[in-house]
N, C-alpha and C positions, 0 to 999 in steps of 0.2 A: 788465394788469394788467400797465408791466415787466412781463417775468414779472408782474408784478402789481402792482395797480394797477388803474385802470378799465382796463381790455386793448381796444385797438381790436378792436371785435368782426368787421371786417372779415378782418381777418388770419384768422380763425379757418376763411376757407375756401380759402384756399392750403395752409393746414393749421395745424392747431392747434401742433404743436410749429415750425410758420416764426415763427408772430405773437408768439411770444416769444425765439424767437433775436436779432430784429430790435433787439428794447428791452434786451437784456441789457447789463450790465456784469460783464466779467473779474472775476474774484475768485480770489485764489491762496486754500487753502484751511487752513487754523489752526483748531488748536482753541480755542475760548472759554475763556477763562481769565478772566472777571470777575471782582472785587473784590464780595461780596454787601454789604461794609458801608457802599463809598458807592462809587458811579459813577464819580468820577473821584478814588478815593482815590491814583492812582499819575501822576496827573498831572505834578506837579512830577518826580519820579526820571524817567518817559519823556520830556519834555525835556530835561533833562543826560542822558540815553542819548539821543537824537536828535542834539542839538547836539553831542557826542562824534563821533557816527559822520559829523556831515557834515563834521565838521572832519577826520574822519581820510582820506574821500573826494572831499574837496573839493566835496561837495553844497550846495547854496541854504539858507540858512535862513530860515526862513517868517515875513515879514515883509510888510508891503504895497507897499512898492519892487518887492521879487523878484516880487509875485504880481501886479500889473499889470505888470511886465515881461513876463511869461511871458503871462499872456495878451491880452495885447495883439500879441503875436507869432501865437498861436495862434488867439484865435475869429473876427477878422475875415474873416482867409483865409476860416477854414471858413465862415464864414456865404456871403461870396463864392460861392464853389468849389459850395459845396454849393446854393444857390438857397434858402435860411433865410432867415425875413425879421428874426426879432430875434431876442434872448436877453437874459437876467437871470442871473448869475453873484455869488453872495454869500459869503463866507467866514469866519465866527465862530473867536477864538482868544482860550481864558482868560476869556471870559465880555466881548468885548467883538466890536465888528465891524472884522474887519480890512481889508476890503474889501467893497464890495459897487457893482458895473457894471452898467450897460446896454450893450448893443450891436446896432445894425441898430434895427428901427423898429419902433414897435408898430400902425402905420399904413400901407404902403406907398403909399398916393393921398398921404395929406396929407405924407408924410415927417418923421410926427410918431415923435421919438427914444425908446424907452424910458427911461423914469426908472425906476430901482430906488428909491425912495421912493415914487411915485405907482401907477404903471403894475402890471396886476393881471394877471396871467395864473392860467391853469386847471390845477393842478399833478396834475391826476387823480388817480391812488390813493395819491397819498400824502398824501389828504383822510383816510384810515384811520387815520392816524398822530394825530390830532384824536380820531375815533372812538374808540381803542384807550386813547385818555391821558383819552377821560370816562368809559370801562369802570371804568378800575384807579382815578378819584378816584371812583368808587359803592363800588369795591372797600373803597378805603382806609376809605369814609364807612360800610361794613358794611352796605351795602344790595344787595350783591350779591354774592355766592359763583361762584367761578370754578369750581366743581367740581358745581355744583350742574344739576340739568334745565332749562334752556331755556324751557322750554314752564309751569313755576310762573310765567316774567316776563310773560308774554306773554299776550293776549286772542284767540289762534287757535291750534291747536294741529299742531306740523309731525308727519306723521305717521310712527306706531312702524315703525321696521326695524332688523335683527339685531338683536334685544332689548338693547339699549342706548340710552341717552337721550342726546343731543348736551348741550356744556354748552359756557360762556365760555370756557373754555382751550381747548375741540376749536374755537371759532369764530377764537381768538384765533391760532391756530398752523392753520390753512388745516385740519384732519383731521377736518372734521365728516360728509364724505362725499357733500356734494350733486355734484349734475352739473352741467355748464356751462350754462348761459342765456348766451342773445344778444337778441332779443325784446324790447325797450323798454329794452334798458340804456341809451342814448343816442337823444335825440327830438331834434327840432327845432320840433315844432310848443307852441304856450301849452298847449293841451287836454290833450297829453300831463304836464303837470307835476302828478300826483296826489300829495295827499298820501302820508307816506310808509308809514301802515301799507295804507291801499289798493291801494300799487305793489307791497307785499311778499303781501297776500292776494290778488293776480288772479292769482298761478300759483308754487304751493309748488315747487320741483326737486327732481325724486328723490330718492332716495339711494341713491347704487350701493356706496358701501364704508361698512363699519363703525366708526362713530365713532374718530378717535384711530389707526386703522389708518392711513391713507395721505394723503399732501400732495398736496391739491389745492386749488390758490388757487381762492377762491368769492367774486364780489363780493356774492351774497345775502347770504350767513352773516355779511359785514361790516355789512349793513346790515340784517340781527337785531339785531347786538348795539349798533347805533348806534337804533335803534327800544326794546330794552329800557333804554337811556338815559333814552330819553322816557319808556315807560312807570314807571320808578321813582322820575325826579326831578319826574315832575307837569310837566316842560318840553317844550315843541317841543325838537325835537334839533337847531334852528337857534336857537333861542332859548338853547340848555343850553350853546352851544359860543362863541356870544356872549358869555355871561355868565360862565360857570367858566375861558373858556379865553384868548380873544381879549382881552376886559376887564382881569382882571389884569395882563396883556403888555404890554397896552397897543397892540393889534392891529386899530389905526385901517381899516387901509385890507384888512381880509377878512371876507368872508362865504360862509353857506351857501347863503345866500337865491340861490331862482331864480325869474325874473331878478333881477340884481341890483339897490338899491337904488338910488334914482334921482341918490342922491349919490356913489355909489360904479358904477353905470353906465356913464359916458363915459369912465372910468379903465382900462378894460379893452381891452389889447388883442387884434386884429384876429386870428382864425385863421386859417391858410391850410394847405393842401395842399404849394405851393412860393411864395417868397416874389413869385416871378415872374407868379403867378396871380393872379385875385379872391379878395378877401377871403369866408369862408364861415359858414355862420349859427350864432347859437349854440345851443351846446349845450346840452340840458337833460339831468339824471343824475337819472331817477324813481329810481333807490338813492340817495337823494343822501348816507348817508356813506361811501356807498364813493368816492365819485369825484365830488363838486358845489361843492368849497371855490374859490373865488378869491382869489388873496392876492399881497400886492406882495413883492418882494425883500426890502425891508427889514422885514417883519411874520415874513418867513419866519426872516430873521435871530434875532429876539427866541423865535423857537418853539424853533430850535435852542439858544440858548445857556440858554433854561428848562431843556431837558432836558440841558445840558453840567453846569449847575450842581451843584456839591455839595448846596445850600440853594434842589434848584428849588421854582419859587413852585407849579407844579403839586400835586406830588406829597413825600409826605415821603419820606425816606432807603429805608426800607425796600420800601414800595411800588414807590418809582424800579428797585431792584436789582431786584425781581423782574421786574418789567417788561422789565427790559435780560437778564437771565442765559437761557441756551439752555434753553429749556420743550422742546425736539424736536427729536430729530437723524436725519431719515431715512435717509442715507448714510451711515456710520461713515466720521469720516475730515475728512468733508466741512461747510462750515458747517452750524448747522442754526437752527433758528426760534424768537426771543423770543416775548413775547407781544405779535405786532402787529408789532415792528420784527423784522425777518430780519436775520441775522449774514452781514455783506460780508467776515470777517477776511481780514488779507492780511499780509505784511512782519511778522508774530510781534504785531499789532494785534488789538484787540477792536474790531471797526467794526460801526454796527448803522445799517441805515436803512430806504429804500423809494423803488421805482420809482413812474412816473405816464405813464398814458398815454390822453389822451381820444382825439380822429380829428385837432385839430388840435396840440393839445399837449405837450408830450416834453417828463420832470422827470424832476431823479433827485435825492435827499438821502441824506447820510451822517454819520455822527457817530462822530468817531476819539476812545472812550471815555477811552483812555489818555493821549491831548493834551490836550483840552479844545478840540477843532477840530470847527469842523464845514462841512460842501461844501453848496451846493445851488444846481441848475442849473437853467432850463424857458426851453425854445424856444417860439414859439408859431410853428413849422409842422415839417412832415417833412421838406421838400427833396428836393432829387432821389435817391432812388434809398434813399432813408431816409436821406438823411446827417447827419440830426441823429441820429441813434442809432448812428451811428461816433462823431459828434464828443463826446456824453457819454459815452461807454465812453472814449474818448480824454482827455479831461479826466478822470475818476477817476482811471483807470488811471496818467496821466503825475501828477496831483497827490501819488498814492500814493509814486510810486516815485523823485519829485524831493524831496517835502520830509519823505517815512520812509522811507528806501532799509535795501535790506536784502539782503546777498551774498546770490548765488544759492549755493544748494547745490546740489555735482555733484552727480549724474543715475546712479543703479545704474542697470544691468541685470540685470535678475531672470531668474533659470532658467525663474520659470512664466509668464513674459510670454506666449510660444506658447499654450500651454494654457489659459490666460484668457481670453488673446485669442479661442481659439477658442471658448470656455463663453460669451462677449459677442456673437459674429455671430450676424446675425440681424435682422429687421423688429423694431420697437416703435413703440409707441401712449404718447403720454402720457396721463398722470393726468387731466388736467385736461380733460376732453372731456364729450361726450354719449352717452348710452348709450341713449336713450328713445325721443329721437325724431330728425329727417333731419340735425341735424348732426355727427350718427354717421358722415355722408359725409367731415369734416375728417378724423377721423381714420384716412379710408385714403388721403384724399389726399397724396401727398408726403411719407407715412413715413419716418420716419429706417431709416437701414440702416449698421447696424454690421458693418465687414470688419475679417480679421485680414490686414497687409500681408505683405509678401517678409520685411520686417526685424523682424517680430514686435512691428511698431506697428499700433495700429490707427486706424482711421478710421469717422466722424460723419458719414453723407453730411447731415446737415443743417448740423452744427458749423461754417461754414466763417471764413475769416477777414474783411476788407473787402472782399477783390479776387475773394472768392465760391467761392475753393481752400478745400477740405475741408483742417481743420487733422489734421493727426499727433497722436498722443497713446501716450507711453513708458511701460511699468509700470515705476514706482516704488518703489513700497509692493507688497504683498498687495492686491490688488483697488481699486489708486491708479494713475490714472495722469496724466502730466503734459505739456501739451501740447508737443510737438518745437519749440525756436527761441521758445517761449514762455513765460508764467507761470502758465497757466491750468490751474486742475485738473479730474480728473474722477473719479468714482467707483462703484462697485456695491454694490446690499446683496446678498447670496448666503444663500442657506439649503439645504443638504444639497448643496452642491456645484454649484446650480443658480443664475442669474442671477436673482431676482425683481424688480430695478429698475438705473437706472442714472441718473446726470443730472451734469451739467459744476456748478462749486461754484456758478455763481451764480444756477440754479434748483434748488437743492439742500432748502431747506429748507420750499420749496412748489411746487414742480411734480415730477414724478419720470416715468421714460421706464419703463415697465413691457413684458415679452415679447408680443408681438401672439399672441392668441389665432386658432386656424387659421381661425375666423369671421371673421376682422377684418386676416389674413396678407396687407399689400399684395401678397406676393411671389410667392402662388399668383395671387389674386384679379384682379389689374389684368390681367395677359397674357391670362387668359381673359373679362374683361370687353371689352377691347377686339377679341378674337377675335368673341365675340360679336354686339358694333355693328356689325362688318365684317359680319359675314353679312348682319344685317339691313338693313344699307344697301343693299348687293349687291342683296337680294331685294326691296326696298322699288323701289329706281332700276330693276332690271330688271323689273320688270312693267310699267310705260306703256313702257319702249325695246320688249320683245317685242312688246307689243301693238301698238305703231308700225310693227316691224317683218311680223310677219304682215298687217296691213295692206296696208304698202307694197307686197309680195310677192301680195298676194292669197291668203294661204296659212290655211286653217280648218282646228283641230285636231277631231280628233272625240273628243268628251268628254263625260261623261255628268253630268244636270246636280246629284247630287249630288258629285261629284269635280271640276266647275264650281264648284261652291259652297265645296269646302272649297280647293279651290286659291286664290279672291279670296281669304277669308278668312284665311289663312296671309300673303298678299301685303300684307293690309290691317291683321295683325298686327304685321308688320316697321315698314309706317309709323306703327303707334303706339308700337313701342317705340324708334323714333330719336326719336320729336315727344318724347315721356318722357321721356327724356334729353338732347334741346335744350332742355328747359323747366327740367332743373332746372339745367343748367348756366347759363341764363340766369338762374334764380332767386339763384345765387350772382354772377352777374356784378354783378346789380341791388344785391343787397345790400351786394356788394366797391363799386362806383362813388358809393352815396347812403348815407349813414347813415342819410335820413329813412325810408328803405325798412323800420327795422325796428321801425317805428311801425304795424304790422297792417295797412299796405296792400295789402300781395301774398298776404291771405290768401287771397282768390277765385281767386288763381292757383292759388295749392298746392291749392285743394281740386280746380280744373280738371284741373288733373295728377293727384290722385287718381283722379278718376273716370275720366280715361285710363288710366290704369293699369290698373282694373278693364276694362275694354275690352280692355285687354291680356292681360290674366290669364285673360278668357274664351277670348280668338282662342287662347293656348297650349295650348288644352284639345280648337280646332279642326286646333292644326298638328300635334299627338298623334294627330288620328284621321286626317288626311290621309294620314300616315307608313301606318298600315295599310291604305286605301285604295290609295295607290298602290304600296305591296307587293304584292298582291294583286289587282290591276285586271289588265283585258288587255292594257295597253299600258303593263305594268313594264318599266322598263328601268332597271338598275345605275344611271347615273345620278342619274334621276328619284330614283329610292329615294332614294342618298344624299344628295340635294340635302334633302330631305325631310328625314330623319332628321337632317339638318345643322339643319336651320331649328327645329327641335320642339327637338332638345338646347338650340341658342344660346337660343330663348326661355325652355326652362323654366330656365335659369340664369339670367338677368334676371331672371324670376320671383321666383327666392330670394334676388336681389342686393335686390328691392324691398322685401322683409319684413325681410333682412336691417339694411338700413340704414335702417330704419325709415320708410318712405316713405310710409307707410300708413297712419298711426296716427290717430285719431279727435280728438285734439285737434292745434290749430292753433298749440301755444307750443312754440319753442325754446332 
C-alpha cells in the first residue's frame, strides 16, 4: 500500500515496516489548514504568493517549457541508471493539462513507447481514491452515513470486538482495526478472480485494535466500503465506477474490469521486475477496489483536475471539503488522514493524495489544494535495487521544492532533545501487521530500532536515505523532530510521559511504529533465537559425525536402551527443529520470489511444517526427560548434563517461539 496502496505483499516478509519505507515519499510536515468552503478557494492568492517568492529567489515558474525541461533532464537518466522500463508522468494546473509524458516503453521486446493518452498502467492503491469519491457520492446521495455500523450495508456480518462497531469514517481513515492480510491479495491465475463479495467472505481479518483508535492501512476495509457501494447503488462496483465516475470524465481509456476488456487489453502496459528482465504476468486484485483500476496518463489527468476543481463534476462543494479536510491526526504535529486521500503537506501547502503499489507497478498522486496542481507518476517496473521508489520520492520531493519553495527554517536546539531521545530508544513494531496468524514473523523480522546518538540526535535503523545510511533526526519541536541536512519530519504521540507511537510524516496518517511488546522485543528475542538454531544444528550435525566417528574408531558406548532411546530422540528433535525453520524461511523465500505463491498453493506445506512442528513439540518433552536421565544415570558427567540441559532449554524456547508467532494455528489464511 505506498504505505498504502495495494502494498507489495512481498515486502511484508523482510519486514513489514522495510515494504513501506521502500514506497514512501518525503513529506515535511504542516498543519492542514483547508478552506471547508471550497477546495481550492485560495488558489488564485497562492499563485501571486508563489510567483512572488520565485521572483524573489529566482525559482522556475511552473509552466510546461520549465517542466519538460526539468524532466527531461531528470527521468530518462533515472529510468537508464536505474533498469525501469517506462513511466507516465502528467501534470494538471488551473483545471487544464499542463503536461503530460511518456518515457521508456511500455513493451521492452517490441520497443513499443508509452503513450500517456493510450497506454494503461496499473496504479494500485490509488485505485481507493475511485473507491473513496463513490463512498462520499452515496454520502452526498444520502444513502449512506459515515458514522453509521457497517454491518446495516452489508449481507455478512464482520464480527463484534471492543464493543464498538466499525463504520465508513473508521474505513475511510485506515482506524478500523483489522490486521494485515497477504493471502490472495494479488493472483495470477483466471480461477482466482472471484467475485467481490465472495473474495471479501472467504476470510474476515481480525481485529486487533478498537475502532478509530489506531492507523493501520487495510486493503480489506477499502474493499468493504468499495463492496457497500455495490450493495446500496444496486451496481457491480465495476459497473458503479464506470458509470458515476469514468463516464462523466470522460475516462475512455480505464477500467476495473479483470482482465481487462478486449478493447482496452492490448493497451496495457508490460510489467516487469527490472526493465532488463521478462515481461511478468498479470496481475489480478480479488479486492479489486483496493488496488484493480487501470488507467492511462491522460484519464488520470481528468480525475485530478475533477477533484482540483471548485465546480467538480464528482462531488458538490461541501461534500468535496469534507472529503479533503483532516478526519485523523495520529501524531500531533504531523500530517494526518482525509477521508481516503492522506495529507502529503509540505512548503506551508495543503497537499492530499495517495501511493500505489502492485509487484510490478509504482504510482504516486498528489494534489496541491492551494494551486490548482496536481502530480501523478506510475512506473511499470521496480528496477534495480527499488529505484523506481527513489526516483518518485525524487520527483515529489524536487517538484515541491522547485515550483513552491519555501525558506528553510533554522533548526532549535531543544534542552529535552537528550531526554526524548532517550523516552524514543528502543525496538518497535508497526501498526500495520498480523497478530493471528505466521505473518506475525514480519514483524520481528528487521525491527526498527531507535538510538539516541553522542549529539542527542537520534536514529531510525530502518529510516535510511538512498545510499542505505540511517538518516539523523534533530528535536525541533516537543516531541518533533526533523531530519539532519534534510526536510523530512518525524514525530511521537506520548501519553503520561511514555512513547505509545511514533512514525516519519509521510506514514503518519496510516501506518504508525508502536513500542514492541516484550513477546514481540526483537531485541531480547532474535540473539536467543539464533543461540538456539546453533545448538540445534550443533546437535542435529553432531549425531551422524559421532556416530561416524565411533565407527571409524570401533568404539561402543554402553548405554542403556531407554537413555539409547531418549538420546536418538533429543538428536532427532534438533533435526526437526532446523527442517522447521528451513521450511519456513523457505515458505517466505517462495512467497518474496512468486506472487502466484499466495494463491493457496503452499498451503500442504504449512500444514507439512505444522505437523513437524508437532513432532517437535513431542521430542521437547523427550529432551526434558533426557536432561533427568542423564543427571542421574551412572555415567553422569558435567558435561553430558549440560549439553543436555543446553538442548531441552534451546528447544523448549523454540517451542514458545512456535506459539508465539503463531505457527500453529488451525486455519491456513494470512
Amino acid at each position: 500500500m505506498r504505505t498504502g496502496w495495494i502494498a507489495r505483499p512481498t515486502r511484508l516478509f523482510k519486514a513489514v515496516f522495510s515494504s513501506f519505507l521502500l514506497v514512501a515519499v518525503p513529506i515535511a510536515a504542516q498543519t492542514p489548514t483547508l478552506n471547508p468552503a471550497s477546495p481550492v478557494a485560495s488558489v488564485k492568492s497562492g499563485q501571486a504568493e508563489t510567483a512572488a517568492l520565485a521572483t524573489a529567489t529566482g525559482a522556475p515558474t511552473l509552466t510546461k517549457a520549465d517542466v519538460d525541461s526539468w524532466l527531461d533532464g531528470l527521468i530518462p537518466y533515472g529510468l537508464d541508471t536505474g533498469d525501469i522500463a517506462g513511466a507516465v508522468i502528467v501534470v494538471v494546473k488551473d483545471g487544464q493539462v499542463l503536461t503530460q509524458r511518456g518515457f521508456g516503453y511500455a513493451d521492452m521486446k517490441t520497443r513499443k513507447p508509452v503513450d500517456p493518452d493510450t497506454t494503461l498502467f496499473r496504479p494500485g492503491s490509488i485505485s481507493k481514491l475511485f473507491t473513496w469519491t463513490a463512498v462520499m457520492q452515496q454520502v452526498q446521495a444520502g444513502k449512506l452515513d459515515l458514522d453509521r455500523d457497517i454491518n446495516d450495508y452489508l449481507d455478512f456480518k464482520i464480527p463484534p470486538a471492543f464493543g464498538k462497531p466499525i463504520t465508513l469514517r473508521n474505513l475511510m481513515t485506515h482506524t478500523a482495526g483489522f490486521e494485515e492480510t497477504a493471502k490472495y491479495l494479488i493472483a495470477t491465475k483466471l480461477a482466482d478472480n472471484r467475485p467481490l463479495d465472495a473474495a471479501l467472505k472467504r476470510s474476515v481479518p481480525a481485529r486487533i485494535y478498537a475502532p478509530g483508535s489506531t492507523a493501520s492501512y487495510s486493503n480489506y476495509g477499502a474493499s468493504l466500503a468499495g463492496y457497500i457501494v455495490q450493495r446500496v447503488s444496486g451496481e457491480p462496483f465495476e459497473a458503479y465506477v464506470q458509470r458515476h465516475i469514468f463516464a462523466p470524465l470522460g475516462m475512455t481509456h480505464s477500467s476495473f474490469v479483470q482482465p481487462l476488456p478486449s478493447s482496452l487489453g492490448p493497451l496495457l502496459a508490460s510489467g516487469y521486475a527490472r526493465g532488463s528482465e521478462d515481461p511478468q504476468p498479470y496481475e489480478i486484485i480479488p479486492l479489486s477496489p483496493a488496488g484493480a483500476l487501470s488507467s492511462s496518463g491522460a484519464d488520470m489527468a481528468k480525475f485530478m483536475i475533477a477533484h482540483l476543481s471548485a465546480t467538480n463534476p464528482l462531488l458538490d462543494g461541501k461534500t468535496a471539503a469534507l472529503m479533503y479536510a483532516t478526519a485523523n491526526t495520529p501524531i500531533p504535529g504531523l500530517p494526518g488522514m482525509a477521508l481516503g486521500f492522506y495529507h502529503e503537506d509540505r512548503n506551508g501547502l495543503n497537499i492530499i493524495g495517495h501511493g500505489g503499489d502492485t509487484d510490478w507497478f509504482h504510482s504516486d498522486l498528489h494534489l496541491y489544494l492551494d494551486k490548482g496542481v496536481g502530480l501523478y507518476l506510475s512506473f511499470n517496473s521496480a528496477g534495480k535495487d527499488g529505484a523506481a521508489h527513489v526516483l518518485r520520492q525524487r520527483i515529489f520531493d524536487s517538484f515541491t521544492d522547485r515550483y513552491f519553495p519555501q525558506k528553510a527554517p533554522a533548526l532549535p536546539t531543544l534542552p529535552t532533545a537528550a531526554e526524548h531521545g532517550r523516552a524514543m530508544a528502543g525496538n518497535y513494531v508497526s501498526s500495520r501487521g498480523s497478530v493471528t496468524n505466521w505473518l506475525r514473523i514480519a514483524n520481528l523480522i528487521g525491527q526498527p530500532v531507535v538510538s539516541l546518538n553522542d549529539d542527542n540526535t537520534i536514529t531510525v535503523s530502518a529510516l535510511t536515505d538512498p545510499a542505505g545510511v540511517p538518516k539523523k533526526w534533530r528535536e525541533v519541536a516537543p516531541w518533533q523532530w526533523q531530519e539532519v541536512g534534510g526536510t523530512d519530519r518525524l514525530g511521537a504521540a506520548v501519553k503520561d510521559g511514555k512513547v505509545t507511537a511514533f512514525a516519519p510524516a509521510e506514514f503518519a496518517p496510516i501506518i504508525l511504529f508502536v513500542p514492541a511488546s516484550t513477546g514481540m522485543n526483537a531485541g531480547w528475542i532474535m540473539p536467543l533465537l539464533l543461540a538456539a538454531l546453533a545448538v540445534m544444528l550443533i546437535t542435529a550435525l553432531g549425531w551422524p559425525i559421532v556416530a561416524l566417528a565411533r565407527r571409524r574408531y570401533g568404539y561402543h558406548p554402553t548405554i542403556a536402551k531407554r537413555s539409547l532411546m531418549l538420546y536418538r530422540a533429543s538428536r532427532l528433535t534438533a533435526w526437526l527443529m532446523v527442517i522447521v525453520a528451513a521450511g519456513w524461511m523457505a515458505m517466505i523465500a517462495a512467497l518474496s520470489s512468486d506472487v502466484g505463491n499466495f494463491d493457496g498453493r503452499l498451503d500442504i506445506w504449512m500444514r507439512l511444517l505444522q505437523l513437524l512442528s508437532l513432532g517437535a513439540i513431542i521430542g521437547t518433552g523427550l529432551a526434558i526427560w533426557n536432561v533427568r536421565v542423564v543427571a542421574t544415570g551412572p555415567d553422569s558427567r558435567w558435561f553430558r548434563t549440560g549439553w543436555a540441559v543446553v538442548v531441552a532449554l534451546s528447544a523448549l524456547f523454540l517451542v514458545w517461539v512456535m506459539f508465539d508467532m503463531r505457527t500453529l494455528t488451525p486455519s491456513l489464511n494470512f
